[in-house]
ROTOR-70244 format. One line per 3 residues: their letters; for each residue x, y, z of C-alpha. Coordinates in nm, 2 decimals. Layout:
N
a	X:Y:Z ~ ... .
This chain:
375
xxx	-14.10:-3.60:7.22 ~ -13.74:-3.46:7.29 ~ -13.52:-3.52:7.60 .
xxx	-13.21:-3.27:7.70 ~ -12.85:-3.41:7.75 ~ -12.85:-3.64:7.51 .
xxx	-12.54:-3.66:7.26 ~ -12.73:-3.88:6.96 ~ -13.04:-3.64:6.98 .
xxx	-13.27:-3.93:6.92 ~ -13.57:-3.90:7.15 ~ -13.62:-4.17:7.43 .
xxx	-13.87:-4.47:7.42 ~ -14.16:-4.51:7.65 ~ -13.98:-4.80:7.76 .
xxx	-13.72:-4.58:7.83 ~ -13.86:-4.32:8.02 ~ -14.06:-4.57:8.28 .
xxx	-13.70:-4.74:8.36 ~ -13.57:-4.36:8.47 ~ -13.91:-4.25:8.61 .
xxx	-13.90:-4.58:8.82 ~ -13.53:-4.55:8.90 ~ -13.59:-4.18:9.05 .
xxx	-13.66:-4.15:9.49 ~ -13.84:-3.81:9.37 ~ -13.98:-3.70:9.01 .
xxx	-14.09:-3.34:8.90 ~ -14.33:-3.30:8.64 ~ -14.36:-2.94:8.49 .
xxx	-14.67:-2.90:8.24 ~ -14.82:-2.66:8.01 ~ -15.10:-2.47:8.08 .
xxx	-15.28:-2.65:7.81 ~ -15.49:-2.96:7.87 ~ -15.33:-3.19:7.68 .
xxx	-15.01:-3.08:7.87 ~ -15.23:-3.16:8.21 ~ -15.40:-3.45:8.13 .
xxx	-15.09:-3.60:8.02 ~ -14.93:-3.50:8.36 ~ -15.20:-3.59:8.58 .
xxx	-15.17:-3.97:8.38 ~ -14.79:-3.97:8.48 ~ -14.87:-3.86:8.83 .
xxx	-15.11:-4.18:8.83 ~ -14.89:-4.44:8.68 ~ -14.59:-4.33:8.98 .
xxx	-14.83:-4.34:9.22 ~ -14.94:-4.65:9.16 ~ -14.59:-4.77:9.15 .
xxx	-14.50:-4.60:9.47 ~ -14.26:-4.34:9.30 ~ -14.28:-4.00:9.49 .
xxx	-14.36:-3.74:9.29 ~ -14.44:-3.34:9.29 ~ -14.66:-3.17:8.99 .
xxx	-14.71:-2.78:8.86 ~ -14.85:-2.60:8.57 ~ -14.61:-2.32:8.44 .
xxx	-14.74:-2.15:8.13 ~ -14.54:-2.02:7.86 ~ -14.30:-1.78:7.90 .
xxx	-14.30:-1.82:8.23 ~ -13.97:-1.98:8.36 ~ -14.03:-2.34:8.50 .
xxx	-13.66:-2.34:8.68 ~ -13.72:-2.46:9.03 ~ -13.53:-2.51:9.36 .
xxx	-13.64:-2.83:9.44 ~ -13.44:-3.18:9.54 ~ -13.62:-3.41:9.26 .
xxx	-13.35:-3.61:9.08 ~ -13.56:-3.63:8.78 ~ -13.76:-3.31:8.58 .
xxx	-13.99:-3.36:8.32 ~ -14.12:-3.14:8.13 ~ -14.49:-3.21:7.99 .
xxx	-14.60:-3.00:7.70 ~ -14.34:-2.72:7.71 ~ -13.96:-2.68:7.75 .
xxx	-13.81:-2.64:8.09 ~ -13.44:-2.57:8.11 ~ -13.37:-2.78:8.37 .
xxx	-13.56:-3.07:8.22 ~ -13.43:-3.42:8.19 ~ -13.67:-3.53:7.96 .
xxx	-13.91:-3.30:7.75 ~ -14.24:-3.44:7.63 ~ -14.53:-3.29:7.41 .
xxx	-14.34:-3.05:7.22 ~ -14.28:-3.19:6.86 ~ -14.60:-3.30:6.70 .
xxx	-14.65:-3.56:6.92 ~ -14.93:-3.54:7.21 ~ -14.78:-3.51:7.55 .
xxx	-15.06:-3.74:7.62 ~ -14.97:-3.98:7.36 ~ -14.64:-4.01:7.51 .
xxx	-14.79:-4.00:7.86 ~ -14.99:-4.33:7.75 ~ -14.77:-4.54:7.61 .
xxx	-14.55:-4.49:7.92 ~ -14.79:-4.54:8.17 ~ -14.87:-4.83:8.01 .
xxx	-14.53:-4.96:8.06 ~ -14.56:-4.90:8.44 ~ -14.86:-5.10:8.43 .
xxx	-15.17:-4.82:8.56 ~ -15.30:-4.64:8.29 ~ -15.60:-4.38:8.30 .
xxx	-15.78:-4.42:8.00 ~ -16.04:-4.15:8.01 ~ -15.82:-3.89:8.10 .
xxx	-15.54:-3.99:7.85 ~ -15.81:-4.00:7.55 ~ -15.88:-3.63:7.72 .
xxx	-15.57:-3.51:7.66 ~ -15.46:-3.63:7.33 ~ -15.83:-3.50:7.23 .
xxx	-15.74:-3.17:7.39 ~ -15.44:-3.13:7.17 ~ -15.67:-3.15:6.87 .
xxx	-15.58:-3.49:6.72 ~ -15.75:-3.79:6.70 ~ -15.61:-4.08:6.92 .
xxx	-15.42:-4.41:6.74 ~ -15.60:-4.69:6.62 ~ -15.39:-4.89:6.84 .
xxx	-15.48:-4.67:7.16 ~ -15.83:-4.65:7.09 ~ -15.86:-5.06:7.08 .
xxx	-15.67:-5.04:7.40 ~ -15.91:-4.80:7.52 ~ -16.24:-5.01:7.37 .
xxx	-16.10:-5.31:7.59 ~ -16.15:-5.09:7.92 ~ -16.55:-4.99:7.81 .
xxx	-16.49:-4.67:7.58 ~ -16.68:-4.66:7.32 ~ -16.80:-4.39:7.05 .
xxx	-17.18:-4.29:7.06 ~ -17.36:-4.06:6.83 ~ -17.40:-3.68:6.93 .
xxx	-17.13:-3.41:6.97 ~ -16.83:-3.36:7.24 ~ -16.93:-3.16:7.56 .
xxx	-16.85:-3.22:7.90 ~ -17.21:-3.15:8.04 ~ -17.59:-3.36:7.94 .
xxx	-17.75:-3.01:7.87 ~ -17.70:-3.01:7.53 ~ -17.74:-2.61:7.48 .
xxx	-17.54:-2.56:7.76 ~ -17.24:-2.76:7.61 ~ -17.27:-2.63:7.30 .
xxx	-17.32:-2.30:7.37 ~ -16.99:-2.29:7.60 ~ -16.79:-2.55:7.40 .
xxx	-16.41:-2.43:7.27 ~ -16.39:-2.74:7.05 ~ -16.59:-2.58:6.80 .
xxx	-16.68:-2.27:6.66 ~ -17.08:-2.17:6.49 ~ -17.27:-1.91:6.43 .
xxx	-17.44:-2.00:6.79 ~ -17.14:-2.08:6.99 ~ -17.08:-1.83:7.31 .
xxx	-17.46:-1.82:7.26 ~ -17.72:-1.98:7.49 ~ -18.02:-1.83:7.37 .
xxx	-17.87:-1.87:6.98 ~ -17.78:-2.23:7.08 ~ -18.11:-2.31:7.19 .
xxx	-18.27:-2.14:6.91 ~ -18.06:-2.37:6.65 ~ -18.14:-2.67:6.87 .
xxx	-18.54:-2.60:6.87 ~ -18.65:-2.82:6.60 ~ -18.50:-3.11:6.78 .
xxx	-18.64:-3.27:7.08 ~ -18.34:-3.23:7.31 ~ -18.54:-3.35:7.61 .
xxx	-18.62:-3.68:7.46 ~ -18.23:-3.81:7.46 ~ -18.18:-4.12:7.26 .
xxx	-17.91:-4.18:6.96 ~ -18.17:-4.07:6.69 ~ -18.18:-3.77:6.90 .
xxx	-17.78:-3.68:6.92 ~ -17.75:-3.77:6.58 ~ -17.97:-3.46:6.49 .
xxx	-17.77:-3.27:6.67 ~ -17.50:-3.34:6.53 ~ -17.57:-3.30:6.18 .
xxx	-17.69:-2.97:6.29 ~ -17.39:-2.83:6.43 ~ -17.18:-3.05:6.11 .
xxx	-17.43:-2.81:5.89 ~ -17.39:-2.51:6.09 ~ -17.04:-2.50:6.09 .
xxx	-16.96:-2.62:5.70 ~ -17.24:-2.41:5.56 ~ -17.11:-2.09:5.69 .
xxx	-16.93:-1.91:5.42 ~ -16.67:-1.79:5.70 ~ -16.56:-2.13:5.80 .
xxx	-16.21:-2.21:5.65 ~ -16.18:-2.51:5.46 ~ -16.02:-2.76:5.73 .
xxx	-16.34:-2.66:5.93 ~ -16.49:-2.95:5.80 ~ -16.19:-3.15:5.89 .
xxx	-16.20:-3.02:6.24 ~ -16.56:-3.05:6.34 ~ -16.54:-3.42:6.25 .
xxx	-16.30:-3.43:6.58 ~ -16.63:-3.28:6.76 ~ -16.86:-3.54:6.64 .
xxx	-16.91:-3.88:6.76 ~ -16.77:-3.86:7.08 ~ -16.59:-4.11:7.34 .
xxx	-16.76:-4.18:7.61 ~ -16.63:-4.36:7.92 ~ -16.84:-4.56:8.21 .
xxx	-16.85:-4.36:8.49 ~ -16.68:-4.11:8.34 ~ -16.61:-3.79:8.49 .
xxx	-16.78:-3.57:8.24 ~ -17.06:-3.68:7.98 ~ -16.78:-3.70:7.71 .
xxx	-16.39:-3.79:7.70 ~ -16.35:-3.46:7.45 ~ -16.60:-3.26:7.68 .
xxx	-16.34:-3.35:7.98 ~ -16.03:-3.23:7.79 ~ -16.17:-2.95:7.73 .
xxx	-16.28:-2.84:8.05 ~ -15.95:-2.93:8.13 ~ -15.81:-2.70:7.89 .
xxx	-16.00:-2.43:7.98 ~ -15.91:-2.48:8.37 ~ -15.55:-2.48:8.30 .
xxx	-15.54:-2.14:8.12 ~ -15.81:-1.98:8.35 ~ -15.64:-2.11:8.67 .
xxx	-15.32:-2.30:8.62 ~ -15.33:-2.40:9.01 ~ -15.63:-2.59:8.97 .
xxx	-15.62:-2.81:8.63 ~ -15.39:-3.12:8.74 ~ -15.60:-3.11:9.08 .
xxx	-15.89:-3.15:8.89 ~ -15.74:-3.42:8.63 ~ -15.67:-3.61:8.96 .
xxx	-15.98:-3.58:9.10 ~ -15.95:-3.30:9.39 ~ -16.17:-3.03:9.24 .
xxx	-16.56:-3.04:9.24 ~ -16.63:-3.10:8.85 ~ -16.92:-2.81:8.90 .
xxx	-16.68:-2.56:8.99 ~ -16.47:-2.66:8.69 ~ -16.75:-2.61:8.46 .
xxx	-16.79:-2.27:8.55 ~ -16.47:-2.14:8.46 ~ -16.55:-2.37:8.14 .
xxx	-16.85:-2.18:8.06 ~ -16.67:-1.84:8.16 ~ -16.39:-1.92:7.94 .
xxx	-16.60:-2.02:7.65 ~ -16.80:-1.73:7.67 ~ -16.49:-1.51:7.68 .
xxx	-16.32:-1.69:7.37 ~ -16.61:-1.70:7.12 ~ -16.70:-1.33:7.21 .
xxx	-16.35:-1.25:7.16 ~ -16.32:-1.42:6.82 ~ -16.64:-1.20:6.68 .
xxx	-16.50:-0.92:6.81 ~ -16.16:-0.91:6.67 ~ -16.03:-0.72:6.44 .
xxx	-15.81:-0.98:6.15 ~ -15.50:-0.85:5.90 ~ -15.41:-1.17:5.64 .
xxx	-15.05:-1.16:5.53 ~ -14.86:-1.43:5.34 ~ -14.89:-1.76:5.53 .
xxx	-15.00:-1.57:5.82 ~ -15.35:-1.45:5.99 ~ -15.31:-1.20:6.24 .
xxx	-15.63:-1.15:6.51 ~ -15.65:-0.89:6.75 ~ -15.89:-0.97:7.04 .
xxx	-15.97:-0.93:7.39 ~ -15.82:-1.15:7.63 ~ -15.81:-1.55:7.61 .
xxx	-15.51:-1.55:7.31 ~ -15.49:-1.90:7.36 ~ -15.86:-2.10:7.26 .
xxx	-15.87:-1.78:7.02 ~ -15.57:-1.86:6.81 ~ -15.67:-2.27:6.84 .
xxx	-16.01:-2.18:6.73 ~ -15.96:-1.96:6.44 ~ -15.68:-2.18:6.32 .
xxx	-15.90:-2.51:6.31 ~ -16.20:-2.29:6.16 ~ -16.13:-1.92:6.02 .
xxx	-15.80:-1.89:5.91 ~ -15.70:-1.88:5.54 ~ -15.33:-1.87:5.63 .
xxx	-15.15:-2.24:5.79 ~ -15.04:-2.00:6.08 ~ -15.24:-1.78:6.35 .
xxx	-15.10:-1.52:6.58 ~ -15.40:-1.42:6.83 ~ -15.29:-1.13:7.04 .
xxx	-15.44:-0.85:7.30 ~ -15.25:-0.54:7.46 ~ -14.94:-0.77:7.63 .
xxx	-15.00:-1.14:7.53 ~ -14.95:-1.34:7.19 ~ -15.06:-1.69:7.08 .
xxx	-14.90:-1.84:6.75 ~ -15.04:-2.18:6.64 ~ -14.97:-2.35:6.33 .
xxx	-15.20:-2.62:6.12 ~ -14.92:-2.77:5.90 ~ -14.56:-2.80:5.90 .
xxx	-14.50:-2.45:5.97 ~ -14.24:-2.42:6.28 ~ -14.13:-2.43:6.48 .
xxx	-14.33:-2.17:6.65 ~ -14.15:-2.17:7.00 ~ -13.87:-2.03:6.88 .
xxx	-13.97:-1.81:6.67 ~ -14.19:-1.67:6.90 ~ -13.89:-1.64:7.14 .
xxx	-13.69:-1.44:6.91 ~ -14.01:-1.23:6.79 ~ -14.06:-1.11:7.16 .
xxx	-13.66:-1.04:7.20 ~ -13.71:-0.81:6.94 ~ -13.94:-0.59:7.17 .
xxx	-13.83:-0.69:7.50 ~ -14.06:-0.93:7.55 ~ -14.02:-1.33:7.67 .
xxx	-14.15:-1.58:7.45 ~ -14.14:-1.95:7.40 ~ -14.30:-2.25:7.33 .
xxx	-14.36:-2.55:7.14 ~ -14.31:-2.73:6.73 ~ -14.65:-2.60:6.66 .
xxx	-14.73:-2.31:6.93 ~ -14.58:-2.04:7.05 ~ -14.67:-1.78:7.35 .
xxx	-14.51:-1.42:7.40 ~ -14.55:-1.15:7.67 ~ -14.46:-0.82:7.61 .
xxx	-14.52:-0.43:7.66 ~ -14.53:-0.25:7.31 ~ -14.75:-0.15:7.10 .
xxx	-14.92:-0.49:6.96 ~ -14.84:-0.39:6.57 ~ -14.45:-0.34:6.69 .
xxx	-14.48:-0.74:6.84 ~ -14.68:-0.85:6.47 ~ -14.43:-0.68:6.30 .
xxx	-14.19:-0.85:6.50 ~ -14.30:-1.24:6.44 ~ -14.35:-1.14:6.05 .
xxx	-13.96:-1.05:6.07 ~ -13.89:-1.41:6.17 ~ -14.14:-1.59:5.93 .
């Protein structure tokens, strides 16, 4: 968490942050087209309204410029930089949704569900303190694995919070699933299921070894009462998918304004897209860096093969124009040095600690050769 225009550099409190948020007569908040970025957005937008604070909300992606002409005395920006920002969340280490939670909880209205969602979304596991908070208001864990829908081939098949042999898959899903009795849903029941994808994923010789480490995220999921999708992690990631399919659509849909079927099916689409993408692609190792040429959804690509592929602690994904770098350790910060990467070739680039995004028009080995400059 960072804020601009600030002489010490230290990085405001939640505290801090709901005395300006209440103190503004109109609030921007600029997000991410990620879904931890949205979710954490969509919490913000809930905690204001709730205490009568007027408010507008976009998605920008990176590099995009998130500059506006607008009269809000107060800019945030929620999982990526914005140069006219007055506080900047989400781009260190820290979860925008993390940050999101703990001030929302200072304005007194906070959205569990879709917070756990977005700090899910970002990959990391939510604080021990956050989850008790989130216990208190009926979330709980349950056996089984983290998809957003109750057919369990389906979810799995479509799922971008893990990567198997079957995933992208729904007749390879369904064909790992068929010595389990998916129709007959009880804990014994998920349990199986998810030792099968825990076995799938840590007994193939091409998983990397933090895929172990990551799949654990995609096990035992939250699930909320009356929640919005059949898991917490399920949610964030349709979320995620939303936001980089159609920006325009993802904090409607955090807030409750887009039917949750229709979201599914750019889910599913994205999924599809991603996992066909990673098989696909074409991979160069250097030192400290795993390069992957694929075809089209850069982001989930780089995120996936980081968490369960990559040798290297950093990933650049990229097709014909667009580049995703995403980092597992302290490597970074990525933003900028995918900004100064993509000035190399003319291109715009940007982003956060620990991912970085880059437009350009040149050949893609001129744009790799580029970011290795900068490493």
């Amino acid at each position: 968490m960072s804020t601009t225009g600030r002489s010490d550099g230290s990085a405001p409190v939640a505290s801090d942050i709901a005395a300006r948020l209440r103190e503004a007569d109109l609030v921007r908040l600029v997000a991410g087209a990620t879904g931890d970025a949205v979710a954490a957005t969509a919490v913000l937008a809930t905690a204001l309204e709730a205490d009568a604070v007027a408010h507008q909300c976009s998605v920008v992606p990176v590099p995009e410029s998130a500059r506006r002409a607008t009269d809000a005395d107060l800019t945030v920006g929620v999982g990526r930089h914005a140069a006219d920002a007055d506080i900047t969340l989400g781009t260190d280490r820290e979860p925008a949704s993390s940050t999101a939670f703990a001030v929302a909880t200072e304005l007194g209205a906070v959205d569990y569900e879709l917070a756990l969602a977005g700090i899910t979304a970002a990959g990391v596991s939510p604080k021990s303190d956050t989850l008790a908070a989130a216990n208190a208001a009926g979330i709980e864990r349950r056996p089984g694995v983290a998809i957003p829908t109750g057919d369990i081939a389906d979810g799995l098949a479509h799922a971008t919070l893990v990567h198997a042999s079957f995933s992208g898959d729904t007749e390879a899903t369904e064909a790992a699933l068929e010595d389990i009795d998916a129709e007959d849903e009880d804990e014994e029941m998920r349990r199986q299921v998810a030792s099968m994808v825990a076995f799938a994923v840590c007994g193939d010789e091409a998983t990397a070894p933090r895929g172990a480490e990551a799949v654990e995220r995609f096990l035992r999921p939250l699930v909320a009462p009356g929640g919005r999708f059949e898991t917490v992690e399920g949610y964030g990631n349709v979320l995620d998918a939303t936001a980089r399919e159609q920006p325009g659509r993802a904090v409607p849909l955090a807030l409750g304004a887009v039917d949750p079927d229709q979201a599914l099916d750019l889910w599913r689409t994205h999924g599809q897209r991603a996992h066909e993408a990673i098989r696909s692609a074409s991979t160069g190792r250097y030192d400290g860096l795993y390069v992957v040429r694929c075809d089209g959804a850069v982001g989930t690509v780089a995120r996936l093969v980081a968490a369960y592929r990559s040798p290297e602690p950093v990933v650049l994904a990229l097709d014909d124009d667009e580049a995703v770098a995403v980092s597992v350790d302290e490597t970074g910060p990525l933003g900028s040095q995918m900004e100064t990467a993509a000035s190399r070739v003319d291109g715009r680039g940007g982003g956060t600690e620990t991912t970085g995004r880059a437009r350009f028009d040149c050949d893609p080995t001129a744009f790799v050769a580029a970011f290795r400059e900068g490493q």
